[in-house]
BADREN-30051 format. One record per residue (C-alpha): residue in three letters; x, y, z. Coordinates in steps of 0.05 Angstrom, whole numbers, plus 32768, in hexadecimal, padded with zeros to 4 digits. Layout:
(rec ALA,(X,Y,Z)) ...
END
This chain:
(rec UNK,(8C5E,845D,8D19)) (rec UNK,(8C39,8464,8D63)) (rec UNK,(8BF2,8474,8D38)) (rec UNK,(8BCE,8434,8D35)) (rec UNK,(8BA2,842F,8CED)) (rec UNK,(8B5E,8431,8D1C)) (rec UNK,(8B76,8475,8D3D)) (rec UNK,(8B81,848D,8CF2)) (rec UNK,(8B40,8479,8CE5)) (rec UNK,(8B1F,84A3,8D1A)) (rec UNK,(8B4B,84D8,8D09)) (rec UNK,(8B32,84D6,8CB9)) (rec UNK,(8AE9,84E4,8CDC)) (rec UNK,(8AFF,8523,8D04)) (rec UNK,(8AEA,855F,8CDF)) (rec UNK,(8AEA,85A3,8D0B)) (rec UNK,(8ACD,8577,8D40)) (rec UNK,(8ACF,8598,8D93)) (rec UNK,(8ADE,8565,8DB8)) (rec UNK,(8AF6,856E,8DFE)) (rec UNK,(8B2E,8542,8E19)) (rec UNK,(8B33,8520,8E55)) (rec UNK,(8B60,853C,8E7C)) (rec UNK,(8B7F,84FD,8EA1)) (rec UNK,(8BB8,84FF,8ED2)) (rec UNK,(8BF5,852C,8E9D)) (rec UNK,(8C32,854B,8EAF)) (rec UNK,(8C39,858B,8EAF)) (rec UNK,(8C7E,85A6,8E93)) (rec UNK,(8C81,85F6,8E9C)) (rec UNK,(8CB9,861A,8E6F)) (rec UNK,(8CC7,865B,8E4F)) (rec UNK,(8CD9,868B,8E12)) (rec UNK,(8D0E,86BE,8E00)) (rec UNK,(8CFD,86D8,8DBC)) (rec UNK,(8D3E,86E5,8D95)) (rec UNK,(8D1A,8710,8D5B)) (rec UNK,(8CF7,8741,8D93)) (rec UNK,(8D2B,8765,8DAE)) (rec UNK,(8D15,8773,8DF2)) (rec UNK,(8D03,87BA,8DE5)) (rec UNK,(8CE1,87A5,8DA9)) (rec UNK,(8D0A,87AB,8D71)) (rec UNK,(8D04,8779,8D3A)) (rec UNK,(8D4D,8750,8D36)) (rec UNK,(8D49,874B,8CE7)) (rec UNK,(8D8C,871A,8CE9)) (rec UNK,(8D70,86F6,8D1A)) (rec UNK,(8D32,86E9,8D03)) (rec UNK,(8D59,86D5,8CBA)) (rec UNK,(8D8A,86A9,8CEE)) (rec UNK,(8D41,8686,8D00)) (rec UNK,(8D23,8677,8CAF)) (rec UNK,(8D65,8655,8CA1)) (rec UNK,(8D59,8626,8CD5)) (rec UNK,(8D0E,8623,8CCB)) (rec UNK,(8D1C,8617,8C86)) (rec UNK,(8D53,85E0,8C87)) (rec UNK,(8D26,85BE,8CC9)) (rec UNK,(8CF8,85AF,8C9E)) (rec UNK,(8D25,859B,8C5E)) (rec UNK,(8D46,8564,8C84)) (rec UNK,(8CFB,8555,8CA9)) (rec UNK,(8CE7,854B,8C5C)) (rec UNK,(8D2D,8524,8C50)) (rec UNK,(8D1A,84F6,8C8B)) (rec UNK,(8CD1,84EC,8C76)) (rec UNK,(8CF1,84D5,8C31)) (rec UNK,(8D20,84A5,8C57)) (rec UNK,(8CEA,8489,8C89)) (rec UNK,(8CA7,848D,8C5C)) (rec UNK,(8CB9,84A2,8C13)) (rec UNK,(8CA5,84D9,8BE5)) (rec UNK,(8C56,84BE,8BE8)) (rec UNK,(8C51,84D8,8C29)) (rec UNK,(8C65,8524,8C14)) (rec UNK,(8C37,8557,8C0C)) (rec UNK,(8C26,8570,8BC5)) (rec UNK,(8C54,85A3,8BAB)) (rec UNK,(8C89,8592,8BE1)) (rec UNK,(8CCF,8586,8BD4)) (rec UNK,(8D1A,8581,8BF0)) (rec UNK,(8D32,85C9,8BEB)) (rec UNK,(8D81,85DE,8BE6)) (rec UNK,(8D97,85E5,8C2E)) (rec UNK,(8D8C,8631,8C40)) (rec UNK,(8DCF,8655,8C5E)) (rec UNK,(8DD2,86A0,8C78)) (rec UNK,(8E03,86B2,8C49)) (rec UNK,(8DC9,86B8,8C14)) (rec UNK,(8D92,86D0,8C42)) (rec UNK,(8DB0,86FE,8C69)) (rec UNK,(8D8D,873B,8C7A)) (rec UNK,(8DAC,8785,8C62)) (rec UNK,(8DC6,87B2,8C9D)) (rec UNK,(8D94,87CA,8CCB)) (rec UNK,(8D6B,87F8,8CAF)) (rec UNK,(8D5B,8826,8CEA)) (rec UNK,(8D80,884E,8D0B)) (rec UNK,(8D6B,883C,8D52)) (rec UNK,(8D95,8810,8D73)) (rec UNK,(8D89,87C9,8D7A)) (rec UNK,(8D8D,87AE,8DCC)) (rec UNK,(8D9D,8761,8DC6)) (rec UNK,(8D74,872F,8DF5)) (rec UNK,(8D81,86E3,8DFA)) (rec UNK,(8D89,86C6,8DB2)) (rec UNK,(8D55,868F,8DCB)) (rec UNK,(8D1F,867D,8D9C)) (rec UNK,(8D01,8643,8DC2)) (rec UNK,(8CD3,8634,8DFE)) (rec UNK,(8D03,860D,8E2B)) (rec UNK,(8CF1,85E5,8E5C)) (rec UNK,(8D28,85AC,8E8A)) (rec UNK,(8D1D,8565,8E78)) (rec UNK,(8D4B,852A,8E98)) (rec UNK,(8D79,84F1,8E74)) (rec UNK,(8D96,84B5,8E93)) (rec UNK,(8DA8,848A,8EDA)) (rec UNK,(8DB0,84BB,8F03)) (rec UNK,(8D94,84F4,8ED5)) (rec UNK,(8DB0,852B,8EB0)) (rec UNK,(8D89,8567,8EA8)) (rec UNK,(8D85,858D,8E64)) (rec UNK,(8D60,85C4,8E55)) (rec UNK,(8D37,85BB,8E12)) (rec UNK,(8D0B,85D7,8DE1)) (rec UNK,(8CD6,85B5,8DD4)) (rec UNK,(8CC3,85B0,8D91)) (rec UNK,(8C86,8591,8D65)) (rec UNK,(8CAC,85A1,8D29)) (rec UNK,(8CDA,856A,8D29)) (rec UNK,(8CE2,8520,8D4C)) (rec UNK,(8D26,850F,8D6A)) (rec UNK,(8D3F,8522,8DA5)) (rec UNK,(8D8E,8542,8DA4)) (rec UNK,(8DB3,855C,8DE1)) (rec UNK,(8DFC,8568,8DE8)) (rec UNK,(8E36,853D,8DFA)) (rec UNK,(8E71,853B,8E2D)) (rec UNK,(8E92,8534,8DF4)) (rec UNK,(8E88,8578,8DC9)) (rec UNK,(8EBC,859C,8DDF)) (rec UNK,(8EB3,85D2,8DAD)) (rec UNK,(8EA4,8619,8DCA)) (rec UNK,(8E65,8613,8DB4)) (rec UNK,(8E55,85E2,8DE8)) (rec UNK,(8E76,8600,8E1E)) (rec UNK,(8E3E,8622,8E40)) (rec UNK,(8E09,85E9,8E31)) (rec UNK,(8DF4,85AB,8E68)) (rec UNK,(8E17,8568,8E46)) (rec UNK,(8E04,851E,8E45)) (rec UNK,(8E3E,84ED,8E5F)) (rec UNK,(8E26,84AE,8E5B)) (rec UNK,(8E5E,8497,8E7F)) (rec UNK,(8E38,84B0,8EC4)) (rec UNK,(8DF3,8486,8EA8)) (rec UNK,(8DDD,843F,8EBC)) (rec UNK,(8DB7,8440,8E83)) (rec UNK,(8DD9,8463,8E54)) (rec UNK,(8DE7,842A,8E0F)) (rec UNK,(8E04,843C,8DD5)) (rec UNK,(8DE9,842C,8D89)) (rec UNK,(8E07,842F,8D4E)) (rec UNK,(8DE5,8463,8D22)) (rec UNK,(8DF3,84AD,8D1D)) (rec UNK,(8DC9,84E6,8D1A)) (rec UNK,(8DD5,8528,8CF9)) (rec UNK,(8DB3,8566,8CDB)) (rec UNK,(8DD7,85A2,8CB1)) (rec UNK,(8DCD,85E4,8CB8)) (rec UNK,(8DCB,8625,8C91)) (rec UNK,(8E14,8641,8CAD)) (rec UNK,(8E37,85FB,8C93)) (rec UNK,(8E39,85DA,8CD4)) (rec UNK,(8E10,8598,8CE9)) (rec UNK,(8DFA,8586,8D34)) (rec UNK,(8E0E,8538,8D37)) (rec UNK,(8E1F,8505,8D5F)) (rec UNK,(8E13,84BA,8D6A)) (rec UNK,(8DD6,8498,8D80)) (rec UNK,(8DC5,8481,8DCE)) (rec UNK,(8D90,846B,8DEF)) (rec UNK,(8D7C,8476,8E3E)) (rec UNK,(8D49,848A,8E74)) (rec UNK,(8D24,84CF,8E5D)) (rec UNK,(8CFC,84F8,8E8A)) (rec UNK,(8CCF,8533,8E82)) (rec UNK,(8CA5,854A,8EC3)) (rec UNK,(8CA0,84FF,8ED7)) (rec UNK,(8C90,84E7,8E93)) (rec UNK,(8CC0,84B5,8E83)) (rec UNK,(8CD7,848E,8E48)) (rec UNK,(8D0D,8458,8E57)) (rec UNK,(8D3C,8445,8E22)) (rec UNK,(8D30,8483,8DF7)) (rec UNK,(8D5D,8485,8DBE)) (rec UNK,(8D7F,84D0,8DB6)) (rec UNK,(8DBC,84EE,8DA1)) (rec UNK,(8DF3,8510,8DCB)) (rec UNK,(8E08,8538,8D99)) (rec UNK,(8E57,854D,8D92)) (rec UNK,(8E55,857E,8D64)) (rec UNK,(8E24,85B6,8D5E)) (rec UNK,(8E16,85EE,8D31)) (rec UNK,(8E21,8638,8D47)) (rec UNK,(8DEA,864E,8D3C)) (rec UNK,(8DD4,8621,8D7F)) (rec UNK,(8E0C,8635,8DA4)) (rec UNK,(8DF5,8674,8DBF)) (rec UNK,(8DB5,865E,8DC7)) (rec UNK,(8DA1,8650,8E21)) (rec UNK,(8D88,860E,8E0D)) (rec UNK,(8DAB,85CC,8E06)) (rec UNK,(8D82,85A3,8DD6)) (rec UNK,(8D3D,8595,8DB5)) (rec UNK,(8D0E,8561,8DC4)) (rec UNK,(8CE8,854E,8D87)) (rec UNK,(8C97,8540,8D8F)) (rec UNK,(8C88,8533,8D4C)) (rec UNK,(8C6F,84F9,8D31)) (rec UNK,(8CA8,84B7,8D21)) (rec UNK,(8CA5,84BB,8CD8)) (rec UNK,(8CD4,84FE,8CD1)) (rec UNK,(8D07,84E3,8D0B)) (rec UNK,(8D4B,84E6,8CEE)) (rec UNK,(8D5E,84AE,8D20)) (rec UNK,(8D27,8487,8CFF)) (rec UNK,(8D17,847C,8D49)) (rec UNK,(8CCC,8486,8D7C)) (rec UNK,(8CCD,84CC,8D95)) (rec UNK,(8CCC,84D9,8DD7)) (rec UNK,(8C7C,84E0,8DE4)) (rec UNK,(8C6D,84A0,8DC0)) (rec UNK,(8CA3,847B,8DE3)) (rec UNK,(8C81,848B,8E1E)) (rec UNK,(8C39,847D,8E0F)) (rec UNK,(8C51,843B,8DF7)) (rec UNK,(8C72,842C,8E39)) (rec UNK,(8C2E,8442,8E58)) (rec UNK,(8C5B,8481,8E7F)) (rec UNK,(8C11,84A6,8E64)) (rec UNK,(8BCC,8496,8E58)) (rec UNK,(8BB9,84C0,8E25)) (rec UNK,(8BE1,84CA,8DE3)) (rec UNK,(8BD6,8514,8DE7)) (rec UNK,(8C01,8555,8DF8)) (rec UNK,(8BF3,85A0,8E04)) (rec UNK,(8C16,85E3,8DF8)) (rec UNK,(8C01,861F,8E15)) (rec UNK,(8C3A,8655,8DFE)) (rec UNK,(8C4D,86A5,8E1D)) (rec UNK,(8C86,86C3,8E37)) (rec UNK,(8C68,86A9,8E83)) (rec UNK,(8C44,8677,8E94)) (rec UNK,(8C4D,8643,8E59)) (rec UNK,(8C48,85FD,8E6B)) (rec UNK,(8C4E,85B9,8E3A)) (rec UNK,(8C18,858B,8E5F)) (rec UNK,(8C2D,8541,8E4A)) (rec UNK,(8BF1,8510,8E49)) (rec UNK,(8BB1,8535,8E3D)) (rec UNK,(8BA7,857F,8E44)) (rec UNK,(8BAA,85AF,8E7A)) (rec UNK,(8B5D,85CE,8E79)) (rec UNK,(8B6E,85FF,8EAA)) (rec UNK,(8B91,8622,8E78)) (rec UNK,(8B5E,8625,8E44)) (rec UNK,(8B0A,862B,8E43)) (rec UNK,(8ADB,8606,8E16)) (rec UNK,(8AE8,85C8,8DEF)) (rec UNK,(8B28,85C2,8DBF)) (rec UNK,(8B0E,85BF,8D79)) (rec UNK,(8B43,8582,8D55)) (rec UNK,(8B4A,857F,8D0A)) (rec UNK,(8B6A,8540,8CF8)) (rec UNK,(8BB2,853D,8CE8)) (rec UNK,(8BBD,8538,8C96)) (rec UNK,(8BF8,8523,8C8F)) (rec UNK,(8C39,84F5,8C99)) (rec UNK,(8C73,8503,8CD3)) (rec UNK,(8C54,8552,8CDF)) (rec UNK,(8C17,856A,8D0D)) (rec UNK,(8BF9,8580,8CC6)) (rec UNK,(8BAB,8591,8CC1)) (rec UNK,(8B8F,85A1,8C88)) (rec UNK,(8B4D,85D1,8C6C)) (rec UNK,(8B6C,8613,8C86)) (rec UNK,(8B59,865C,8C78)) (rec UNK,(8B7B,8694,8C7F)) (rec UNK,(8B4D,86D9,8C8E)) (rec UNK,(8B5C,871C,8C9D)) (rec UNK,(8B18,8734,8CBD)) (rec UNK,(8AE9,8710,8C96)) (rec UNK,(8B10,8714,8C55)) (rec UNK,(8B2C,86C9,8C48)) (rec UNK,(8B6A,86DC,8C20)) (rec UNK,(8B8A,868C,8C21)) (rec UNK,(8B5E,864B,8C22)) (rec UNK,(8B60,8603,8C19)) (rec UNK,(8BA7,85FC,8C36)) (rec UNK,(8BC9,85D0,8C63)) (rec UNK,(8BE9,85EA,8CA9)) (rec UNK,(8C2A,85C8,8CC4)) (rec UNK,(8C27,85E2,8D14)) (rec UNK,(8C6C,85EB,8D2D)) (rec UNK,(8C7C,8603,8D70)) (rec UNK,(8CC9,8602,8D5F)) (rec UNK,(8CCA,8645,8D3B)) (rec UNK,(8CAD,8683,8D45)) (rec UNK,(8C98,8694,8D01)) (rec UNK,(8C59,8684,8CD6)) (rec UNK,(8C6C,866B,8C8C)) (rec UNK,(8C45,8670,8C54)) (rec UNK,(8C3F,8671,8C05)) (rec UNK,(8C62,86B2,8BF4)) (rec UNK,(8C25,86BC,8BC4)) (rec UNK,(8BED,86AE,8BFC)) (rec UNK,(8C1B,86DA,8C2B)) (rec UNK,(8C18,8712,8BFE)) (rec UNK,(8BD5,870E,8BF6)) (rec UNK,(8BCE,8713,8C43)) (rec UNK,(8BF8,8753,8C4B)) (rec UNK,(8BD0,8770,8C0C)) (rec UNK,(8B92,876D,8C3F)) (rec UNK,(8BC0,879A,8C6C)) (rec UNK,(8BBD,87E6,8C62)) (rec UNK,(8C09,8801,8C5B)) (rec UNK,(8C2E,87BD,8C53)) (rec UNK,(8C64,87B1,8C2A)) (rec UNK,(8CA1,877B,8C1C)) (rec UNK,(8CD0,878F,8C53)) (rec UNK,(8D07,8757,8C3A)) (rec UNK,(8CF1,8734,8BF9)) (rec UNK,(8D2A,86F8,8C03)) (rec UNK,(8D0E,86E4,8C3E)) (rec UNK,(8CC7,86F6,8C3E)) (rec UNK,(8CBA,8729,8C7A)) (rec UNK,(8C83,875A,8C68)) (rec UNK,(8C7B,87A0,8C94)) (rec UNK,(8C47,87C7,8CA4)) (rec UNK,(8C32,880A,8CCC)) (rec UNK,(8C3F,87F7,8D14)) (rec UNK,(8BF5,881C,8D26)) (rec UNK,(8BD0,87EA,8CE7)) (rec UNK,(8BE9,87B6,8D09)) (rec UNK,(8BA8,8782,8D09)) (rec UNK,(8B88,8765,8D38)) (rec UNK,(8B5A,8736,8D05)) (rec UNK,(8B87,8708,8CDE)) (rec UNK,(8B69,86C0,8CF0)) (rec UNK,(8B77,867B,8CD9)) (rec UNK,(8B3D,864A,8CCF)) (rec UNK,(8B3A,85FE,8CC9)) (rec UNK,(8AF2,85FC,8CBC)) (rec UNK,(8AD8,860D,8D09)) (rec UNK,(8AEA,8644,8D2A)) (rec UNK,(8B1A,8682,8D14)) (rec UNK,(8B53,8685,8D3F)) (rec UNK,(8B6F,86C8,8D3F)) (rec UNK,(8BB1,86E4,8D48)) (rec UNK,(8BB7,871C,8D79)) (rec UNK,(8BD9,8760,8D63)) (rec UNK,(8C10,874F,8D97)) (rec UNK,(8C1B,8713,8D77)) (rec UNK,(8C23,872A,8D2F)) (rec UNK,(8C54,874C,8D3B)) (rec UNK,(8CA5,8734,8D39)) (rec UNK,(8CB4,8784,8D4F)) (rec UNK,(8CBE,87CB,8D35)) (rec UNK,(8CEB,87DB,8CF3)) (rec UNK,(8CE5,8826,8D06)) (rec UNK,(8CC1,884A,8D38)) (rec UNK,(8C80,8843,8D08)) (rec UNK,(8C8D,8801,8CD9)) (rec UNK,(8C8E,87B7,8CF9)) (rec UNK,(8C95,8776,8CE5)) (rec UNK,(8C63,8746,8CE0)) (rec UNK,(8C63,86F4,8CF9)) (rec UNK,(8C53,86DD,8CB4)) (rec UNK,(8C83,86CF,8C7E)) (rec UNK,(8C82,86BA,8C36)) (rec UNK,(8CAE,8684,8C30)) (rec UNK,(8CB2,863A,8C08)) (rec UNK,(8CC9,860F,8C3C)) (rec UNK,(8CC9,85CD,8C10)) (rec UNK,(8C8C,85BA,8C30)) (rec UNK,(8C58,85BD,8BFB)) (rec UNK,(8C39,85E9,8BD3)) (rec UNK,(8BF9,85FA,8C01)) (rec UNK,(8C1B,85F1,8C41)) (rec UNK,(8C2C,8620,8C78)) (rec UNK,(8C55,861E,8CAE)) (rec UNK,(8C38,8637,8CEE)) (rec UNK,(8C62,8641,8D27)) (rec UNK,(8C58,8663,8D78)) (rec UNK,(8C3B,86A9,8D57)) (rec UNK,(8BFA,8689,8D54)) (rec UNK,(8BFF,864D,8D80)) (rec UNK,(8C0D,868D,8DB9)) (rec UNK,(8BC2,86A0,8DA8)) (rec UNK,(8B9F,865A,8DB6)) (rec UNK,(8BAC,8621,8DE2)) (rec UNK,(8BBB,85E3,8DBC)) (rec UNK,(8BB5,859F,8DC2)) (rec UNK,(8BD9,856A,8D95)) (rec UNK,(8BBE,8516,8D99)) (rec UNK,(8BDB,84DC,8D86)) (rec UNK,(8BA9,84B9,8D9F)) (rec UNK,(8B7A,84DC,8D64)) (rec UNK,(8BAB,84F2,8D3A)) (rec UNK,(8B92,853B,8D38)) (rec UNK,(8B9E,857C,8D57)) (rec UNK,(8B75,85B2,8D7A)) (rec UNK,(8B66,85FC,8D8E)) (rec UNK,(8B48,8610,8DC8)) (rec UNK,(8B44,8659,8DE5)) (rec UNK,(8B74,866E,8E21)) (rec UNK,(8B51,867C,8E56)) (rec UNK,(8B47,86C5,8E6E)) (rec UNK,(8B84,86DE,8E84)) (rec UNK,(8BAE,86B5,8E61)) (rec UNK,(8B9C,86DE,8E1B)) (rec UNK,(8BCC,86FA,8DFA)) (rec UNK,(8BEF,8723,8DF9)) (rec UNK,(8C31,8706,8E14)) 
END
């Protein structure tokens, strides 16, 4: 793996600690959302958002599958396990169940931003996603309609396009895989590059992608959960020296977000970033989180997997209950899949996680996945096992759109800092 036992070290000391970054000379890459499960009007997209936990959930069952592959069960969490694959034949939702009608945006989930491949490049527009650790993008040679309207690799127009002989592949919830074999070539991301980058064109992909406006992902995760078994693209390029500093930022709204590769962007954010060192193997895990509504702490002592490829926030559906209990007027809204309601005007503006510094809190805006009726909405966290251990949530873009954060290699940790004024939420 790119963490060197010294940096772990370091990390191990890092407890809460604010400890500003320097900058250095990063690239800036600026990209975008479309939120699939807001409706642009506001509705909540309820078979949407169940389209989005299946793939949440069997992301992270074949992350867990490749951690088992690469590490071995030592390195999973306690309490986490290899779930059945999820499908949306047994999680999906019940018909609509207001009578306003639904206006459809975009089915785009991700924050997309155009990254190049190969001699002379081929631009792809990716998601880019701390959730995962390989990097997929399609092929000349999917020919299936679900390809049609997607930017594809030929590595017959690449100087440095080579071959290997391994295949990559991950199933899906609607019975379909995205695979494809294994390349490597010349990567670029806003002038960052990695050369000899090992990928997959993919030439099949799953349905469920094939609406979606962008092409691929680009994993930023750490090695050990690659399902290439391969460097990802960030540490091939600190290794090649294409950056200083092993560290990347996210700053995430529906204007204005920008991935800043090699340090952090502190015009985007004001103070210092307060890290918490990362906890565990292949994810940007941290560990010693709270969970308060006001100053009621209704979780503790859990770990925090942060994900900016899903829009959601996982937890225990016990913890998550106990969250929504703090709530006045919630109730389970769809008990298979965990979304909880609430009264649209007790919508809070106080629920906060904690890692032992500050509380970070999520705005009202940002609680919200949209309305269920003209005076019950939906809120961004969901009780759900997702395999990944009995005290661990998932948290995705619902809070990371409240803070800016910062993720190091370099210390093995991540950070919070607050978004400047005017960059606030909400978004």
């Amino acid at each position: 793996m790119f963490i060197k036992a010294g940096l772990i070290t370091l990390a191990l000391a890092l407890t809460a600690s604010a400890s500003p970054l320097v900058e250095g000379r990063g690239s800036r890459v600026p990209f975008q959302k479309r939120d699939g499960i807001t409706t642009q009007d506001g509705w909540f997209d309820h078979k949407r958002a169940v389209e989005i936990v299946v793939r949440d959930h069997n992301k992270h069952r074949q992350n867990l599958m490749n951690l088992f592959t690469n590490v071995g069960l030592a390195a999973f969490n306690e309490g986490a396990q290899i779930l059945p694959i999820a499908n949306m034949s047994q999680s999906a939702p019940p018909e609509k169940r207001q009578a306003e009608s639904l206006t459809d945006e975009e089915n785009d989930v991700y924050w997309e931003g155009r990254i190049s491949i190969g001699t002379s490049s081929q631009s792809f527009s990716i998601d880019f996603d701390t959730g995962s650790a390989d990097l997929w993008i399609p092929s000349a040679k999917c020919t299936s309609s679900y390809c049609s309207r997607k930017d594809k690799y030929d590595p017959s127009k690449s100087s440095t396009s080579a071959k290997k002989s391994s295949q990559f592949s991950i199933q899906y919830g609607d019975g379909s895989q995205v695979s494809g074999p294994e390349y490597t070539d010349t990567v670029m991301v806003a002038g960052v590059t990695a050369k000899g980058q090992y990928f997959s064109p993919v030439d099949t992909i799953s349905p469920s992608f094939g609406s979606e406006a962008v092409d691929g992902i680009l994993g930023l995760a750490f090695p050990a959960i690659s399902n290439l078994h391969r460097s990802p693209f960030f540490n091939t390029a600190k290794s090649q020296g294409a950056v200083k500093s092993g560290v990347f930022g996210f700053k995430l709204a529906k204007a204005g977000s920008e991935l800043y590769l090699g340090g952090t962007d502190s015009s985007l954010y004001t103070g210092s970033i307060e890290y918490h060192p990362v906890t565990g193997a292949g994810f940007w895990q941290i560990g010693g989180a709270s969970l308060l509504v006001g100053s009621q702490t209704v979780a503790s002592g859990f770990q925090t997997i942060i994900d900016s490829g899903t829009t959601i926030i996982y937890g225990p559906p016990d913890e998550v209950a106990a969250l929504y209990k703090a709530i006045p007027g919630s109730r389970v809204y769809d008990a298979k899949n965990g979304f909880y309601s609430f009264p649209c005007l007790s919508t809070p503006s106080d629920v906060a996680f904690n890692w032992g510094g500050k509380s970070w809190t999520i705005s009202a805006d940002n609680f919200i996945l949209g309305k269920a009726s003209l005076t019950e909405c939906i809120g961004a966290i969901v009780g759900r096992d997702m395999g990944l251990g009995s005290k661990t949530w998932l948290v995705g873009d619902s809070f990371m759109k409240n803070v800016y954060t910062a993720f190091s290699f370099d210390s093995n940790s991540v950070g919070f800092a607050s978004l400047k004024q005017g960059l606030l939420p909400p978004v």
